[in-house]
N, C-alpha and C positions, 0 to 999 in steps of 0.2 A: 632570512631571505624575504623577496619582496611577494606580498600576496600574488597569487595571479588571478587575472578578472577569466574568467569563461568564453567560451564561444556560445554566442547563444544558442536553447537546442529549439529545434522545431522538430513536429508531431512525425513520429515512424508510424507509414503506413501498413498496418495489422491484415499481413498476408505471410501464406507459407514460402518460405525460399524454393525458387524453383528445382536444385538440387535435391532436394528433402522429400518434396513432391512428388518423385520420381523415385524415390525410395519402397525398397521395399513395402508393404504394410504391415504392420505389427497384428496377430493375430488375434486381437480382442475387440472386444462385444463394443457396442455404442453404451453409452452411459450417462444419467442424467444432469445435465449442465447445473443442475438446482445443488447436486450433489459435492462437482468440482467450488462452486460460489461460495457455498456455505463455509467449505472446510478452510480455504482461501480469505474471505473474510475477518478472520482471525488474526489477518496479517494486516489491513486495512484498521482494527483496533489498537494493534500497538499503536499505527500513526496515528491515531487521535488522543490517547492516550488514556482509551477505556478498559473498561475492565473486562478479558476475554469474554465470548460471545457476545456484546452486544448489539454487532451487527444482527445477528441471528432473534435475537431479544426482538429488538423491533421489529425484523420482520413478522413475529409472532402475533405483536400489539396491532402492525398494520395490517395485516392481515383479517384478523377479526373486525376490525374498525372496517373491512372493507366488506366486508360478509353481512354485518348489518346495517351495515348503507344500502345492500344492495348491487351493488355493484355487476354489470355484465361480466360472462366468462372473461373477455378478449380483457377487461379496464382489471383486471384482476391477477391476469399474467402479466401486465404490462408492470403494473404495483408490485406483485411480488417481485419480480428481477429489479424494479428501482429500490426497495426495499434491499436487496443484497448487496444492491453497486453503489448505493446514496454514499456512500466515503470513496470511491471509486477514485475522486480529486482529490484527498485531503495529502497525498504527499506535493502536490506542487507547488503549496503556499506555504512549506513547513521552512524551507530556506527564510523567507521573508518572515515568518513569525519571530524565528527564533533571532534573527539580525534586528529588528522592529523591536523588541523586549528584552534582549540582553540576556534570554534563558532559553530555560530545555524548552523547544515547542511543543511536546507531548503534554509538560506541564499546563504549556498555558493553554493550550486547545482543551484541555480536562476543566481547569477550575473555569475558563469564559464559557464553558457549557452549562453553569450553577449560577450565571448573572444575568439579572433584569433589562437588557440591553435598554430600553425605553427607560430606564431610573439612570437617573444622570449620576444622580451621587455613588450611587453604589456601584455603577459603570466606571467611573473614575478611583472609585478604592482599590475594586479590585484589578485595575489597570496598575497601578502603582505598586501594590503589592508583589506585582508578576515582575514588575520590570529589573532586572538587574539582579535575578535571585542571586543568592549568596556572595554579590561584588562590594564597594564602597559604595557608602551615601552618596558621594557625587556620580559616580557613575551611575546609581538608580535614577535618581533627577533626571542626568542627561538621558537619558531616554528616556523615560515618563517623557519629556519637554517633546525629545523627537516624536514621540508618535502625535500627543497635543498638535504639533503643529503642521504635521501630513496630513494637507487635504483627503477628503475620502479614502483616507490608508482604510477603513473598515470593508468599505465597498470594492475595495482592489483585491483585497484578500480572498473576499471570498468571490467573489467575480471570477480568481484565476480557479479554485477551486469546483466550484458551478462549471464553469465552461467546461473544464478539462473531464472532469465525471459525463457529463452528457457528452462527451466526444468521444469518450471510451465503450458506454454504451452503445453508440453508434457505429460505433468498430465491432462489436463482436455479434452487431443484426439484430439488436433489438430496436421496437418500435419506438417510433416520437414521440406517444405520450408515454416510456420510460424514461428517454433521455430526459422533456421537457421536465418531468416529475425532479430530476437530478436535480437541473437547472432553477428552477426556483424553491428550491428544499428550504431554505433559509429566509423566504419571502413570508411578512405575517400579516395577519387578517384587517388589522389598523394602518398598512399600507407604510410603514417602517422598518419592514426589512428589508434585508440584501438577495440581491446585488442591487434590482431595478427599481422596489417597492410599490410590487403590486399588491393591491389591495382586492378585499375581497371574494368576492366568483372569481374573479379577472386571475385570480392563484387557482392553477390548476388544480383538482381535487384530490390525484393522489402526491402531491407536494403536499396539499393541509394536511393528509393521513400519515407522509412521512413524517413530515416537522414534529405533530405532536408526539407519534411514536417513536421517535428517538429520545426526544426530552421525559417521558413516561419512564422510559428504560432509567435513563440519567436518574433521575429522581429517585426511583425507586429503588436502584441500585445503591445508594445513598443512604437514603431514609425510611424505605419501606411505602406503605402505601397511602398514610397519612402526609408525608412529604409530597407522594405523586397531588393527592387530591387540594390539598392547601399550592402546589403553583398554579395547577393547573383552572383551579377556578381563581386565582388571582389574575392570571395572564388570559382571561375567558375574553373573547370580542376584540382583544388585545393582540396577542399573538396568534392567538388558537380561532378557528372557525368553532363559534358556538355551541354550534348540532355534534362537532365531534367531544368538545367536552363535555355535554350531555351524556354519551354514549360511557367515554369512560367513567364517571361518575357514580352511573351506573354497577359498574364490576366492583363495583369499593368491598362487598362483604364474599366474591367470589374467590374462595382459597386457593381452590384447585387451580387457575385459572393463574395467581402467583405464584404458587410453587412451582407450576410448569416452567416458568422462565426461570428460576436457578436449578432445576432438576436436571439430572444426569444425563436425559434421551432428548434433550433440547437440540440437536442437531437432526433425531425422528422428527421432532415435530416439525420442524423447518421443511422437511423434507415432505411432508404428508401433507402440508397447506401448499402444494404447490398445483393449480389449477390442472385436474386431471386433461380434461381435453385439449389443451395448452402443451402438456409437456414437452418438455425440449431435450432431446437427446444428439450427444457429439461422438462424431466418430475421431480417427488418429488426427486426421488434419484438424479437426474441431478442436482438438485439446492443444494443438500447437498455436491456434487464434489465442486461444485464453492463454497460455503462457506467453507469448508479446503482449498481449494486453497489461499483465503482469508486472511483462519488464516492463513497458511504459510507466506503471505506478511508480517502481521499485527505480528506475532510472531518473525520476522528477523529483525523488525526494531532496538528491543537490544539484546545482547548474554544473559541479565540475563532475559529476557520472551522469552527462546528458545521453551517454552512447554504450556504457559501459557495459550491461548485459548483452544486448544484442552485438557487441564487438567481439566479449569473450563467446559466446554460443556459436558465432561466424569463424572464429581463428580455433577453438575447442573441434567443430568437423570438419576445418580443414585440415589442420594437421590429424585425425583420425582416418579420412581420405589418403592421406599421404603415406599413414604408413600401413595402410589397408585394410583398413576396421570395415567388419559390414555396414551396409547402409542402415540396417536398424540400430546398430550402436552409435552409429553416426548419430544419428535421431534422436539416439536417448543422449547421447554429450549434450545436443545441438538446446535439449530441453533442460537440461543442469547448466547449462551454461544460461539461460536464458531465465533464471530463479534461483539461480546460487549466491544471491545476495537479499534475498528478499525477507531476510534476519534484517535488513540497515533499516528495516521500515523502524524496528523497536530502538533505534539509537537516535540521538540526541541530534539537529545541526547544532547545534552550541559544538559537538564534540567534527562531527562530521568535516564542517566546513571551517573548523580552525586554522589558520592560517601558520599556526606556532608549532611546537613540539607538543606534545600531548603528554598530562601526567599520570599517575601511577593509576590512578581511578579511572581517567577516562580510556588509557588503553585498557585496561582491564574490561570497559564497557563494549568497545569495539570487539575485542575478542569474542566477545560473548556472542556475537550477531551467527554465525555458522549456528550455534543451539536452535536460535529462533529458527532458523531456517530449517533445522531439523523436524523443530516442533510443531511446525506451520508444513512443511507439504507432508509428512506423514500423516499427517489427518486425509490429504486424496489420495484416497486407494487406487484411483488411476496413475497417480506418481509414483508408487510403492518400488519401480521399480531404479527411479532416478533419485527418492529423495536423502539419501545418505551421501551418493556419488556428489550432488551437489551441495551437503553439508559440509565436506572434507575439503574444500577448497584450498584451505589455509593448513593443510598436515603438509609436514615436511617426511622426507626418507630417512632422514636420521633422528626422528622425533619431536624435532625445535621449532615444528606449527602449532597449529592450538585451532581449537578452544583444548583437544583433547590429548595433543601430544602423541600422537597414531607414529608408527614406523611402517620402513617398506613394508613387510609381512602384512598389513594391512591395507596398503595402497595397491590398487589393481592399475592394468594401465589407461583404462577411461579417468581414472580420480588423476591418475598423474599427467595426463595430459590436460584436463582441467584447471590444474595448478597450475602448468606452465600456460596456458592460455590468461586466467587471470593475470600475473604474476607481469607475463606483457602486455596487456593492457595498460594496466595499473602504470607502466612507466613510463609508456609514451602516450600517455593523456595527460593533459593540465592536471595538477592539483590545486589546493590553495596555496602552498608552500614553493610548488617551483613547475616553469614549462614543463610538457613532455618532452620527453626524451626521442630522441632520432634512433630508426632501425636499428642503425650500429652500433649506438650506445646500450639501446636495453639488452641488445643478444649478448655484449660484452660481460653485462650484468649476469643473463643470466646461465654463458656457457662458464662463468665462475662458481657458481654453484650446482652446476652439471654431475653428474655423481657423485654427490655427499647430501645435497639439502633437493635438489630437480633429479628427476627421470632422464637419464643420457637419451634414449630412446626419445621421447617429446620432446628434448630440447631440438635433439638434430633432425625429428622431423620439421619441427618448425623453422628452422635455419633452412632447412629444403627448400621452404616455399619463398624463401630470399626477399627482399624489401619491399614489395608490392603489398603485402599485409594491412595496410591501412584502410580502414573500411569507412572511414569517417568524409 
């Protein structure tokens, strides 16, 4: 079939749906925002293609970096939440890496985090190496050649990435110098980074303490702490503001201080560096902002699920409206629907946005993404009570879903109207493979699987709510 191009998406503005609003409230306590990030974050590593926590890692690094800088209360809560959100963009340039390179983007977002970007040569190797993993020689060239000859393809990439992280910060109320901190994270002290190349002071201060605490982590993660010290005094004056390689240079013989960041209560420590006077706590509506924030990330990773969380979460409470679920269960669909995908962050666009039939490996890969998704919101014990509902997307009632192959006996009816909300989605959105599909076609789909593989109950409630469904 012939690919299909996308609609393009623009930014969904990060507020509660008026119906949900008006919803009961769920009877629990506020709870610290630093807490829901932290565990969240997790899911922002897969898309980079780090190794779990080291979102959390750096904020540890930057945090001390900001402690002996001195830093005031207010520039230190600002640091620590840009610290937690600094990947905040990394899914909306992950389509363009992976078309750009010919591979997994995870891949190549992991090993161009290990190169000298200022060394031409070794910027050019390891360009080449990434490009076309595991295709023909000719097709590595052809793209090696395309990216060669895209103007500032470097500057676009992360320009889309920069922007979209400080706009997301800016959506769930944090202040300007967090977003700005987002926004030039990748900017270096010799005035050759991305996006703008700003040089020097002129790079806000806690961008210099993000950049180098994230490459500290990298490194060390890596090689230990002889690795961290051998870049970072090579890249001194260079990428890094001087005063802060000073600082770390300093910790070279402090053990305690590395074993903390691979140690077991590394999500305490994140949690205790967070600017007492500062704290931020969310109540029910506050955790409904961070999950659209969420989908936001989770929805940019392809151009063809520009809408697709926030479509399933809207079509998952209305047909729970329909067939008379309380408002609070409403709430809790409205939030599984709204992070029941947010497993795709750890899958490939190589596999994603394939435009072909996918093979034995890569479906395999996809299937797997409900785990992640398990794996990732059971860490917010604020979600405790949504994050299985939203792992089970993909069980079927006679077994032949996955990742875990679940039957009715374990499908309640929030999971099964959940599946039937995905399930339409999924068919009348564009794919890469083929248009969406019109009303009538996908109900035909899926009043065919109506008691055997779908919930009779969700289908025919969502057949209730008759062709007006489209929320796009």
């Amino acid at each position: 079939m012939t690919a299909r191009t996308p609609t393009p998406r623009s930014s969904v503005p990060i507020t509660v749906p008026a119906p949900l609003r008006a919803a009961v409230r769920q009877h629990a306590p506020e709870i610290s925002l630093s807490e829901v990030l932290s565990a969240l974050s997790y899911a922002l590593d897969l898309t980079e293609g780090q190794l779990p926590g080291h979102t959390n890692r750096t904020c540890v690094i930057g945090m001390r970096l900001g402690e002996e800088l001195g830093l005031p209360p207010a520039e230190k809560t600002a640091l620590y939440f840009a610290l937690l959100l600094k990947d905040a963009g990394c899914s909306s340039n992950a389509a363009k890496m992976a078309a750009l390179f010919g591979s997994d983007d995870r891949l190549v977002k992991q090993r161009m985090k290990l190169v000298d970007w200022h060394q031409p040569v070794e910027l050019a190797l390891r360009t080449a190496q990434l490009c076309g993993v595991g295709q023909s020689v000719g097709d590595r060239v052809r793209h090696f050649l395309g990216i060669a000859r895209t103007p500032d393809v470097t500057r676009e990439v992360m320009q889309i990435r920069c922007d979209r992280g400080a706009d997301i910060a800016l959506g769930l109320g944090f202040p300007g110098a967090t977003a700005a901190a987002i926004r030039a994270l990748d900017e270096h002290w010799c005035g050759l980074g991305q996006p703008t190349g700003l040089k020097g002071d002129s790079i806000p201060v806690l961008a210099r303490i993000a950049n180098i605490a994230q490459t500290v982590d990298v490194f060390h993660s890596a090689g230990g702490v002889r690795a961290v010290t051998r870049v970072i005094r090579a890249r001194r004056g260079r990428w890094f503001d001087p005063q802060l390689v000073d600082l770390v240079l300093g910790w070279r013989r402090d053990r305690d201080f590395w074993q903390r960041l691979t140690g077991a209560v590394l999500r305490d420590t994140v949690l205790a560096l967070e600017p007492g006077a500062h704290i931020r706590r969310v109540d029910s509506d506050g955790l409904d902002v961070v999950a659209m924030a969420f989908a936001e990330i989770i929805d940019a990773k392809s151009p063809f699920t520009a809408r697709h969380s926030f479509n399933v979460a809207e079509y998952a409470q209305r047909i729970a409206a329909q067939l008379g679920l309380s408002p609070v269960e409403r709430r809790r669909l409205h939030r599984a629907g709204l992070l029941h995908d947010i497993g795709k962050l750890g899958v490939s666009n190589r596999i994603l946005d394939k435009p072909g039939k996918l093979d034995a490996e890569e479906r395999a890969a996809v299937e797997h993404h409900p785990r992640f998704t398990w794996e990732i919101l059971q860490r917010v014990d604020a979600f405790g009570d949504f994050a299985w509902l939203a792992a089970v997307h993909h069980e079927k009632l006679d077994g032949s879903g996955y990742p875990w192959g679940l039957g009715s006996d374990h499908l309640d009816l929030p999971s099964r109207i959940l599946a039937v909300a995905d399930m339409y989605e999924a068919l009348s959105a564009d794919r890469p493979y083929r248009a969406g599909m019109t009303h009538e076609k996908a109900m035909e789909i899926l009043i065919r699987e109506k008691g055997t593989k779908l919930c009779a109950t969700a289908v025919d409630g969502l057949a209730a709510l008759g062709g007006g469904m489209a929320t796009r």
